[in-house]
C-alpha positions in Angstrom: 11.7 -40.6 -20.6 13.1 -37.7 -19.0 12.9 -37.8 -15.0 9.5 -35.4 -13.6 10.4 -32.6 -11.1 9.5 -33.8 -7.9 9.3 -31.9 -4.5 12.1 -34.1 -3.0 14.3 -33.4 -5.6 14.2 -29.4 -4.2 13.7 -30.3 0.0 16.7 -30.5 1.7 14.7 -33.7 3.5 12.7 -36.3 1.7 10.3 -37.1 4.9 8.7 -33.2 3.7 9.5 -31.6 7.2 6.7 -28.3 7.1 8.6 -25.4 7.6 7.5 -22.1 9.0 8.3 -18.8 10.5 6.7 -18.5 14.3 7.5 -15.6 16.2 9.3 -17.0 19.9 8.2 -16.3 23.2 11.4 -13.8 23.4 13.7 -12.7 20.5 13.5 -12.5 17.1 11.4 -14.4 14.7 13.0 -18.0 14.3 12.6 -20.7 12.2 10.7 -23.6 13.5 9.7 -27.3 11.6 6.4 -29.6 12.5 6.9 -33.4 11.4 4.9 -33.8 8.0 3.3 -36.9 10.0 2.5 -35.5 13.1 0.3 -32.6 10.9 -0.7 -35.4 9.2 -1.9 -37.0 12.8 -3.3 -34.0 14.0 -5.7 -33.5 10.9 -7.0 -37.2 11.0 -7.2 -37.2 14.8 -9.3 -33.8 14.8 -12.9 -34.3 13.1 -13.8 -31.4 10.6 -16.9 -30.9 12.2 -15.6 -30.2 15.4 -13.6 -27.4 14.2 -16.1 -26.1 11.9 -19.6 -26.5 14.1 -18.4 -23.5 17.1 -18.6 -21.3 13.8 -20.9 -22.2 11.3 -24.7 -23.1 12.2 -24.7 -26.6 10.5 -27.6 -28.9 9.1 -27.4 -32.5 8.6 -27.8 -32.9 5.2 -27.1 -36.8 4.5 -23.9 -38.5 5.2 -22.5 -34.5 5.5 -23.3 -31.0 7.0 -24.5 -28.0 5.7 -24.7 -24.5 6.3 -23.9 -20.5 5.7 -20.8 -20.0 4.2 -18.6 -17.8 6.6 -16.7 -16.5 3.7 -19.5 -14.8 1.7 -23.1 -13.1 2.1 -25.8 -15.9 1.5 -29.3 -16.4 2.3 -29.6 -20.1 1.0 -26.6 -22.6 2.6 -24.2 -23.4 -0.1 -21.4 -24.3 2.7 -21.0 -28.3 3.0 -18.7 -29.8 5.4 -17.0 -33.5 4.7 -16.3 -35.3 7.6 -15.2 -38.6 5.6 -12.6 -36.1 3.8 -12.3 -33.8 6.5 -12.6 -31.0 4.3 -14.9 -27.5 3.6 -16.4 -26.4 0.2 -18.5 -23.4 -0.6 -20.2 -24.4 -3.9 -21.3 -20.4 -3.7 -18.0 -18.5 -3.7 -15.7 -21.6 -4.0 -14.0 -21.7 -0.6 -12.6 -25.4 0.7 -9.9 -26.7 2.1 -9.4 -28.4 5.7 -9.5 -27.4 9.3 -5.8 -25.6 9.3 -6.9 -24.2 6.4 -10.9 -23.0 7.7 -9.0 -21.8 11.3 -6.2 -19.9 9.0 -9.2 -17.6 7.4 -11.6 -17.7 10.5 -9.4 -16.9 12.8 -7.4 -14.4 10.7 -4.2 -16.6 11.6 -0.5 -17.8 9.9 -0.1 -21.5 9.2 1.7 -22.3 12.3 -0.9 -19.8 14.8 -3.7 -22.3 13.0 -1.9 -25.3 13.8 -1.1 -24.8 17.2 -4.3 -23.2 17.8 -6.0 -26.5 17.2 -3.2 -28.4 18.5 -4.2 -26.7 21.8 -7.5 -26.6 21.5 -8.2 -30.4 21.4 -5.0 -31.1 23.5 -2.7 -32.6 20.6 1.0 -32.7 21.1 2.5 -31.6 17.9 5.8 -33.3 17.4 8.8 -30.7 15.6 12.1 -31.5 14.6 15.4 -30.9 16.4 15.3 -26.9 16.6 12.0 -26.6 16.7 10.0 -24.5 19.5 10.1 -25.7 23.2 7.3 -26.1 25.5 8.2 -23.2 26.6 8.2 -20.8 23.8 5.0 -19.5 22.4 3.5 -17.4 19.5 2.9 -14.2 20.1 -0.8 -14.3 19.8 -0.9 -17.3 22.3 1.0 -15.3 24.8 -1.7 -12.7 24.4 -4.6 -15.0 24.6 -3.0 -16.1 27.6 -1.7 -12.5 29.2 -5.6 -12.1 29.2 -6.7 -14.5 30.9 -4.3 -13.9 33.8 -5.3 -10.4 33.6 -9.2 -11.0 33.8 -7.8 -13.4 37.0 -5.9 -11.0 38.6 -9.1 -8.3 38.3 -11.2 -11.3 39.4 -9.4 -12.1 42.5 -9.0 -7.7 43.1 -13.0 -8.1 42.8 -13.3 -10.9 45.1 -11.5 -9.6 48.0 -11.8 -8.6 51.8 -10.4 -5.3 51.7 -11.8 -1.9 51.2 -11.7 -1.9 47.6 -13.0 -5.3 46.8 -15.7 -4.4 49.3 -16.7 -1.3 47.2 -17.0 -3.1 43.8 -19.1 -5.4 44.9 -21.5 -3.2 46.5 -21.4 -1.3 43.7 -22.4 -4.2 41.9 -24.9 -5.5 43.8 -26.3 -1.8 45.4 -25.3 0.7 42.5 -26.0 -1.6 39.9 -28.4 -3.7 41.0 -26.7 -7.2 39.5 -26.3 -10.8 41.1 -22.9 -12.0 42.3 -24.3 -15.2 40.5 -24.1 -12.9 37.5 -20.4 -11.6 38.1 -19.3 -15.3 38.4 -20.7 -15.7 34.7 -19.3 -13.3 33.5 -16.0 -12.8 35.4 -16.4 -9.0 36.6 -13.3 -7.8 38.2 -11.9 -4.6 40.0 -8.8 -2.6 38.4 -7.1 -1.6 41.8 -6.2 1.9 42.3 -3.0 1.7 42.6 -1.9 -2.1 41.5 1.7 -2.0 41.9 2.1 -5.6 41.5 0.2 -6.4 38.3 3.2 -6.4 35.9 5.7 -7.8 38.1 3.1 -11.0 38.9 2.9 -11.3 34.8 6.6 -11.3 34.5 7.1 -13.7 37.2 4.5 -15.8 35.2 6.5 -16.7 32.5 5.3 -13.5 29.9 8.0 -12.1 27.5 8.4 -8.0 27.6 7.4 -8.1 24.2 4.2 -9.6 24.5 3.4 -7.2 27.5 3.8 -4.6 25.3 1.4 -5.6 22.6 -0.9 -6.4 25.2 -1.5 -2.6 25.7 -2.7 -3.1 29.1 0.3 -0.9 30.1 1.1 2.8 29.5 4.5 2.7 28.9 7.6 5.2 29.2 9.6 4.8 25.9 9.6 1.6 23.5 10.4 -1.3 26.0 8.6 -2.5 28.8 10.0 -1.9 32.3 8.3 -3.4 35.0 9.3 -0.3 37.5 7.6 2.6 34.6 5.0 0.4 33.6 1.7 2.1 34.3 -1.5 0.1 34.4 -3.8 1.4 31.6 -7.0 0.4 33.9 -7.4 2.0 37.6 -10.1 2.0 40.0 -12.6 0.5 37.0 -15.7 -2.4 37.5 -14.1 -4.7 34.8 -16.1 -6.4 32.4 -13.8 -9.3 30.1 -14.3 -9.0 26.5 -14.3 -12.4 25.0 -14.2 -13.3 21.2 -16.5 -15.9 19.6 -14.5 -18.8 21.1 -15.1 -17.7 24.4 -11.5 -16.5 24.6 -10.9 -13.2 26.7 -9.6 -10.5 24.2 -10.2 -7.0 25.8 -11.8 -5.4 29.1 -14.2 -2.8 29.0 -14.3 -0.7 32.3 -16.8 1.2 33.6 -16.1 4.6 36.0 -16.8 4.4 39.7 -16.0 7.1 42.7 -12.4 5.4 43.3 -11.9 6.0 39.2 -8.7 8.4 39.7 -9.4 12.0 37.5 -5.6 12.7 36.9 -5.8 11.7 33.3 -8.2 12.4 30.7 -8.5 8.6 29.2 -9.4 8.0 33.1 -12.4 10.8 32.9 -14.4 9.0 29.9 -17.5 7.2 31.8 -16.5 3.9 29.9 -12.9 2.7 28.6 -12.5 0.0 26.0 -9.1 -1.7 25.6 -6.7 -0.5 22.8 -6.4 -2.8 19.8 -4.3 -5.4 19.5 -3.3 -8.5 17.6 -5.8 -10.3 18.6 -8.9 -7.8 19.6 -10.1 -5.5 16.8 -12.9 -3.2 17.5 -15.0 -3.9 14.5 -14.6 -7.7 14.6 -15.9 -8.5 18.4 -19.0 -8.9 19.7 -19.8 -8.8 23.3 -21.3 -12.4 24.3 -21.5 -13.8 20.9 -19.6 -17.0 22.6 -23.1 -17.4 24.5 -25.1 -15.7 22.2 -24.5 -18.0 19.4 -25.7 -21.0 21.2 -28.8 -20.0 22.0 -29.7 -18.0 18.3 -28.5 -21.3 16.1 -31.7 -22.4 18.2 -33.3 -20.4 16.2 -34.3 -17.4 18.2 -33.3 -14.0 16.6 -30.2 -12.0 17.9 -30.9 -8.9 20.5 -28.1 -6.2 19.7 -28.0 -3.8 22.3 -25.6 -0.5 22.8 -23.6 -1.6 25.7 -22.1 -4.4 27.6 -24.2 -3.8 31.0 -27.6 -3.8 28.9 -26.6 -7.2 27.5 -25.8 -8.3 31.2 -29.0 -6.9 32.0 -30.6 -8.7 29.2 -29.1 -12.0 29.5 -30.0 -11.9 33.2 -33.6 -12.4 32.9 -33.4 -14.6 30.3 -32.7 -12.6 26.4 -29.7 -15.3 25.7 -29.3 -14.5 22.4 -28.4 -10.2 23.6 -25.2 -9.2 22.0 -23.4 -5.6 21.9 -20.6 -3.4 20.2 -17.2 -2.0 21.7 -18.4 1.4 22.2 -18.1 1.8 18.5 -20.8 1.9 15.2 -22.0 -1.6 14.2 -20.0 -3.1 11.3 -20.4 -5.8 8.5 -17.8 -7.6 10.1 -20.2 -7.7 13.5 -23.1 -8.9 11.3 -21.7 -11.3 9.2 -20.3 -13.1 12.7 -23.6 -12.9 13.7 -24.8 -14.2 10.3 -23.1 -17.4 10.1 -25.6 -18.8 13.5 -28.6 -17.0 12.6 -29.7 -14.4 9.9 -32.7 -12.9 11.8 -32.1 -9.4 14.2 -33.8 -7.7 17.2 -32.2 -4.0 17.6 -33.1 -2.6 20.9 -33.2 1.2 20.2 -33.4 4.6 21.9 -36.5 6.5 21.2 -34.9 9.9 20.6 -32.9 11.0 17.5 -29.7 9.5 18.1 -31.7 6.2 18.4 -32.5 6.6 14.5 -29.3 7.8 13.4 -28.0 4.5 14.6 -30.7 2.6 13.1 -30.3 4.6 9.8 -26.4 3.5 9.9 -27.3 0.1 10.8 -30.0 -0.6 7.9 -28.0 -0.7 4.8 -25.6 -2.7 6.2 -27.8 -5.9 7.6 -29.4 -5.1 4.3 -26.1 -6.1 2.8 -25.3 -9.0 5.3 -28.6 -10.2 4.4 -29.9 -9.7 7.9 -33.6 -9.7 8.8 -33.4 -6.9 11.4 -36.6 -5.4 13.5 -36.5 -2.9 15.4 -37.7 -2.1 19.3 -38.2 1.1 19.6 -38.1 2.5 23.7 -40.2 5.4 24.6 -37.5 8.3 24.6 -35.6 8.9 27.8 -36.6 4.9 28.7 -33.8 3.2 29.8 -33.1 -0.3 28.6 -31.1 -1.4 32.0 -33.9 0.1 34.3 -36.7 -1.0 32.1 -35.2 -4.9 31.8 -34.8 -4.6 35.7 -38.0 -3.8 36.4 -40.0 -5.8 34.2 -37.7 -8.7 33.1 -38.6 -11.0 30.3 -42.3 -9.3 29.7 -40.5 -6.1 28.3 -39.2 -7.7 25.1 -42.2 -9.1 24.7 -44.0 -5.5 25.3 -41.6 -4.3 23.1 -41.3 -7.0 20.2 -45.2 -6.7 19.8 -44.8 -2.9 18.4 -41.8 -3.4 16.7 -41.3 -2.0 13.1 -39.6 -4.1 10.1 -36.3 -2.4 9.0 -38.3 -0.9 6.0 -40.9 0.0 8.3 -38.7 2.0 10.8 -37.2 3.9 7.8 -40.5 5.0 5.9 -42.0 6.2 9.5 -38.6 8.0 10.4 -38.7 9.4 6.7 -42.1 10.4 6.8 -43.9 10.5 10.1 -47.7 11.3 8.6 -47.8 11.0 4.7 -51.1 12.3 4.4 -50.2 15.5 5.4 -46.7 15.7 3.6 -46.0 18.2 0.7 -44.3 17.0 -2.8 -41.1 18.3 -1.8 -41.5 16.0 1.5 -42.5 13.2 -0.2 -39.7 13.5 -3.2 -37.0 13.9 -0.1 -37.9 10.6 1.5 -38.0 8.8 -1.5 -34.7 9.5 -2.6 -33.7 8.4 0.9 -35.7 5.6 1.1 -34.1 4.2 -2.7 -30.9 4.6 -1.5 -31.0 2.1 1.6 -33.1 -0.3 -1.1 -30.5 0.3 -3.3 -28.7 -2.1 -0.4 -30.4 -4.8 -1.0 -28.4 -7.6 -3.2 -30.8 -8.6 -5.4 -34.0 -7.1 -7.4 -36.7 -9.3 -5.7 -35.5 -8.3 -2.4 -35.6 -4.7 -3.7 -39.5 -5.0 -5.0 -40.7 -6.9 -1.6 -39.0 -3.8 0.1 -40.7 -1.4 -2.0 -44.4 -2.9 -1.9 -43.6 -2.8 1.9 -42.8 0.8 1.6 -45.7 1.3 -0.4 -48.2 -0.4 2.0 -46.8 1.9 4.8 -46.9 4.9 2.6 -50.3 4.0 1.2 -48.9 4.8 -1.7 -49.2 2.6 -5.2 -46.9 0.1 -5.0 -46.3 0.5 -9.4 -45.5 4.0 -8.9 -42.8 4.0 -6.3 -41.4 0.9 -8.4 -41.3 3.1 -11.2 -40.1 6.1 -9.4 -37.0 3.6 -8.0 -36.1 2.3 -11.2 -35.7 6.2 -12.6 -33.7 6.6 -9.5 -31.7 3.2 -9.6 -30.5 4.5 -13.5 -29.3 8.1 -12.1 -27.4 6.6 -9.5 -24.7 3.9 -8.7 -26.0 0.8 -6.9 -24.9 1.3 -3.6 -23.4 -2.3 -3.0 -21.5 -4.9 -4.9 -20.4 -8.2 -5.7 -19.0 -10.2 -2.7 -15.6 -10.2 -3.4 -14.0 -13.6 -4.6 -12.5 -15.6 -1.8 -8.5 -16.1 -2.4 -8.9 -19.7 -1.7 -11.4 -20.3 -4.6 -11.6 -23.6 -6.0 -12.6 -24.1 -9.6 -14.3 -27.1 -11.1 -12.4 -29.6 -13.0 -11.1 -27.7 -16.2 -9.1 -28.5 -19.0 -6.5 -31.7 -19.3 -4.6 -31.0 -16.6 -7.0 -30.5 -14.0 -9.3 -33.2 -15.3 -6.0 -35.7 -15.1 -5.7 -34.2 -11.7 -9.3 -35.0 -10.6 -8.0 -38.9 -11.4 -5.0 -39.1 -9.6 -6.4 -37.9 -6.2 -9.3 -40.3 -6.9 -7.6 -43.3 -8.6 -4.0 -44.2 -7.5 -3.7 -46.9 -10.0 -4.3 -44.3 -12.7 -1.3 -41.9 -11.4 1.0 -44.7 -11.8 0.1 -45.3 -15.6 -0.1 -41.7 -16.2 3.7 -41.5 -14.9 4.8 -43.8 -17.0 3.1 -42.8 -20.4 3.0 -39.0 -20.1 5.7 -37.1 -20.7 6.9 -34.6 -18.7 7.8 -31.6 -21.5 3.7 -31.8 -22.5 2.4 -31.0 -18.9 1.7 -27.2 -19.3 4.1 -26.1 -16.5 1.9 -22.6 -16.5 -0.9 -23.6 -14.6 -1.6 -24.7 -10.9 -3.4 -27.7 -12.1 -0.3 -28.1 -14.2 2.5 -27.7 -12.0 0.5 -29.9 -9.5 0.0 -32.8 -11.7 3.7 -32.6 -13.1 4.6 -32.8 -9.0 2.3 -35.6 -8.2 3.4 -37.7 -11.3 6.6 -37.1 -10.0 6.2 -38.9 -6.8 4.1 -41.8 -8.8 7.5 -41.7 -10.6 10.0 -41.9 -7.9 7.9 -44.3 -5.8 6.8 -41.9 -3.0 3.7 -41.1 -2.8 2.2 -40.9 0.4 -1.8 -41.0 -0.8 -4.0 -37.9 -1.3 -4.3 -37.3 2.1 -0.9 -36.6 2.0 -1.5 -34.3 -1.2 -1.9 -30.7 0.0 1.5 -31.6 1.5 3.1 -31.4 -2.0 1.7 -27.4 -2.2 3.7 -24.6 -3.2 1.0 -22.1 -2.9 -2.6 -20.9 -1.3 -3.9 -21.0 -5.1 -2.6 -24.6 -5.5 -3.9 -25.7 -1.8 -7.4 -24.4 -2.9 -7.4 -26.5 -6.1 -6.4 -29.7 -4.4 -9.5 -29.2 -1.6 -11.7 -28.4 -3.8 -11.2 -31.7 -6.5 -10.5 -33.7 -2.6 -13.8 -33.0 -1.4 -16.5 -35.4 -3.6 -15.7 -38.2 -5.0 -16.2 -37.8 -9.2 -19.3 -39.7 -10.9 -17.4 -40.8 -13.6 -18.5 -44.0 -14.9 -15.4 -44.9 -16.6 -12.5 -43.2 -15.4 -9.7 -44.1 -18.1 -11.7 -43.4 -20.7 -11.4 -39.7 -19.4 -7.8 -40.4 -19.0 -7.0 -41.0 -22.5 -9.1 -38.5 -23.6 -7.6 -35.4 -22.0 -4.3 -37.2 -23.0 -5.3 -37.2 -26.6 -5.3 -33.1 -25.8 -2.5 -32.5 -24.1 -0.5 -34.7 -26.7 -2.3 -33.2 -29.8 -1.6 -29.3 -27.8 2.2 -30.1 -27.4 2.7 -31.8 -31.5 0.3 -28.2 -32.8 3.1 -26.5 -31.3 5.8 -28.2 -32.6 3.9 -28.1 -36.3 3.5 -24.4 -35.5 7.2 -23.5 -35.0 7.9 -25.8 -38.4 5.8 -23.7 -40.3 7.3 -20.2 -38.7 10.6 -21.7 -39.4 9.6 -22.0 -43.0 8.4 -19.0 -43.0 11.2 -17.0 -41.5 13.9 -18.0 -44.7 13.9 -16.2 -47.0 15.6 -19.1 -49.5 16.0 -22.5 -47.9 18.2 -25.6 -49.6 16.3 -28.6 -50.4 18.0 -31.0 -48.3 16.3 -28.3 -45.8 13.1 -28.4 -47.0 13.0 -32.4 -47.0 14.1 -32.2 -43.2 11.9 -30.0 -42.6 8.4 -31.6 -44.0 9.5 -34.9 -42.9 9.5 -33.8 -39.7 6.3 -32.1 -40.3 4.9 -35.4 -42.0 6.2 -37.7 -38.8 4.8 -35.5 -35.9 0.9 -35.4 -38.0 1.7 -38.9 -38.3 2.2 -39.0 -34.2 -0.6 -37.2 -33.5 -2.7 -40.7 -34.8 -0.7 -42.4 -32.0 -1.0 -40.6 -28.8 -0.5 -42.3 -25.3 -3.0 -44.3 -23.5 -3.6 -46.0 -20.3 -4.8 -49.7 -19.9 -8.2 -50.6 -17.9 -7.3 -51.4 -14.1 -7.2 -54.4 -13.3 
């Protein structure tokens, strides 16, 4: 039989070093390797739940966990989490794999950012090869989480101190503001100096490389290089407020103007200054205190989104744990579906004047589309959410959650203020409007509950406006779609190969029979399932393999990783396993001899004239491979 390709017949070492690219602390990118059983280590040492739990909102659901799935809109959990496997599978959109693989697409990160980035997290040393990273060296994004920090320290310290400036930003804290200095401890408020002069030297002499200073775009630069004598702080004379993601790690600062804010510069005139992006802080993606918020809403009590960082202070102050708030910038589906995967419910906190419902109106169709329950609290117009919070504490969301207004509700009262006295032109305009942000709804019974709600508030017939959306739903393009298909999907067990697959990663003893009974030439190389059976018979083969723990190990691709998750996660109830076996060999043997009977026949087919010692070769091989197809390979009972 010939010999199966097996990945140690292509690695330049059999022990499967994993090789990656990892940007260094200084220089160029380099090539770095982590021992196969130190990764190995790391994923049996860290439990799946741990990794997974900070994230996603999980159930018990017998012997595993259960929840929304990060990677998809859902309204019903479809997530489940294996700790025995210490694997993830979405049996909605087909997402799995393991906790490198869930901090990879959570996190937005490489294969070696995730590793580390757990490695860190729950204090694992990774062990690397000869060549590999030093202690010293770090990935770019590291050093940036870490340039933060410092940061947020140094602004920390420039708020806590004796002089005249410290002095100022905390009276204008405590005084202008009207905050606790309890509350600036929680939340780290700090003081850009005026004129800091030592900043970037104090980060160099920390150990930070140029580079990553640079990225950090805390500095206004002269050229393309960071030098320490040019480099301008982007942040002077500013109350600091840390930005942190949903891990609690400091991304950004937002700064807020005070009377030592220099005016020499017009990014130094806006009232409030948001961080630049970077690599790790994107606009669109963060969430003011969503690392607390989180906590407190998988509790079950409903999100409070807010416009601005000091209103969530404000709010979290007398007691609104669950307050969250943008960058300055329109809410996102990115911001929702974060806020999704702890708890699908919504407060909005809203101005009472018309910029107040412009927002709401951008806001709608999009928690519509996140599947979002959102209700809105309306303010009386010029009512100040900070002064009103300050002065009546906890009672004023109550005040204010007892009037509030359903999404749908908000939009038909906005739309129309008095239907009674609106005209058929008035009436036509808000319906079209109204369809439209149904139209954002992702599925037909949400559309008809939102509709007989709009009907109720309209007091119009609830048949009619169906009918008159329906007309409009055929004129117009449904305003949403599909959720896109994760790139990790895992499909079901399908076809020979795969179903062969299933066995091996289940049964050992049936991977060792299949390597010596199935040829390699019949595997159908075209496939994931078959490339990845062809490799793993291949180890049975050459005595080397390691176990399916050890199986993703043997993946060439994201495509292949998925599949191996997916078939890893639950165990098959197959009541007798060889039976399967020799069945899907029967098909793959019976697929490879049609093939061969199929070329006869073109061959045949091809001449024009053929001899007849020709024609006797030719149907006797014809006559010996149906003949084959009686006999095809099989694989005893274990024993």
């Amino acid at each position: 039989m010939k010999v199966k390709i097996s990945r140690s017949d292509h690695e330049t070492d059999p022990t499967r070093l994993i090789w990656f690219n990892t940007p260094a602390a200084i220089g160029p990118h380099r090539m770095a390797m982590i021992k196969h059983a130190s990764l190995l280590d790391l994923k049996n040492r860290v439990g799946i739940h741990d990794v997974v739990a900070p994230v996603v909102a999980l159930k018990k659901a017998g012997s595993r966990w259960k929840g929304l799935c990060p990677f998809h809109n859902e309204k019903t959990p479809s997530f489940h989490v294996n700790p025995d496997r210490g694997l993830f599978k979405c049996f909605g959109c087909g997402a799995s794999g393991d906790i490198i693989n869930f901090v990879e697409r959570t996190e937005n990160l490489t294969f070696v950012d995730a590793v580390e980035t757990l490695a860190r997290r729950f204090n694992f040393a990774l062990e690397y090869e000869a060549g590999g990273p030093t202690t010293e060296e770090r990935s770019l994004r590291q050093e940036l989480y870490d340039i933060h920090e410092a940061v947020a320290d140094h602004y920390r310290q420039a708020f806590l101190a004796a002089g005249r400036e410290g002095e100022f930003a905390r009276d204008y804290w405590v005084n202008g503001r009207r905050f606790t200095l309890e509350l600036a401890e929680e939340f780290r408020i700090g003081f850009a100096p005026v004129a800091d002069i030592v900043i970037a030297g104090k980060l160099l002499k920390q150990g930070f490389s140029p580079q990553a200073l640079k990225e950090s775009r805390i500095f206004f630069l002269r050229g393309d290089r960071f030098e320490p004598a040019s480099a301008r702080p982007m942040f002077r004379g500013r109350l600091m407020i840390p930005i942190r993601d949903h891990q609690g790690r400091v991304v950004a600062f937002a700064a807020r103007q005070t009377d030592l804010t220099p005016k020499d510069s017009d990014f130094e005139k806006g009232k409030y200054v948001n961080s630049l992006e970077t690599p790790i802080f994107k606009k669109s993606e963060v969430l003011f205190n969503l690392d607390r918020a989180r906590k407190a809403a998988a509790g079950g009590a409903p999100f409070v989104m807010v416009e601005g960082q000091l209103d969530a202070m404000r709010c979290w102050s007398v007691g609104l744990e669950t307050t969250v708030a943008g960058q300055g910038t329109s809410i996102t589906e990115q911001h929702l579906n974060l806020m999704r995967r702890h708890n699908p419910r919504m407060d909005c906190l809203l101005d009472g004047d018309d910029a107040g419902r412009k927002a709401a109106f951008r806001l709608m169709p999009l928690a519509l589309r996140a599947g979002i329950e959102t209700r809105f609290l309306v303010l009386e117009p010029g009512a100040d959410p900070d002064d009103l919070f300050r002065e009546q504490g906890i009672a004023a969301y109550e005040s204010l959650k007892a009037r509030s207004l359903s999404a749908i509700a908000f939009a038909c009262r906005s739309l129309l203020p008095d239907p009674t006295a609106a005209t058929s032109e008035q009436r036509a305009r808000a319906s079209s409007e109204l369809f439209q942000l149904v139209m954002s709804a992702d599925s037909s019974v949400m559309q008809s509950e939102l509709l007989t709600e709009a009907a109720h508030v309209w007091n119009s017939s609830p048949t009619a406006l169906q009918r008159d959306f329906d007309d409009f739903s055929l004129r117009r393009p449904r305003a949403n779609g599909e959720p896109a298909k994760s790139a990790l999907e895992g499909p079901k067990a399908q076809g020979p190969e795969e179903h062969l697959l299933l066995l091996v990663l289940h049964h050992e003893q049936i991977g060792v029979q299949l390597a010596a009974v199935l040829p390699h030439e019949t595997i159908e190389a075209t496939t994931p399932s078959g490339r990845l059976l062809n490799r793993f018979l291949g180890e049975f083969e050459n005595h080397s393999w390691q176990g399916s723990d050890s199986a993703v190990s043997l993946c060439e691709s994201p495509e292949e990783s998925a599949l191996v998750n997916s078939l890893l996660f639950e165990p098959p109830s197959i009541e007798d396993p060889v039976k399967v076996a020799n069945e899907a060999l029967r098909m793959i043997h019976h697929r490879h001899l049609r093939r061969k009977l199929q070329e006869i026949a073109l061959e045949i087919a091809r001449k024009a004239s053929i001899s007849p010692d020709e024609s006797f070769q030719l149907l006797k091989r014809d006559n010996e491979l149906k003949q084959a197809m009686l006999r095809p390979p099989q694989i005893l009972p274990v024993q």
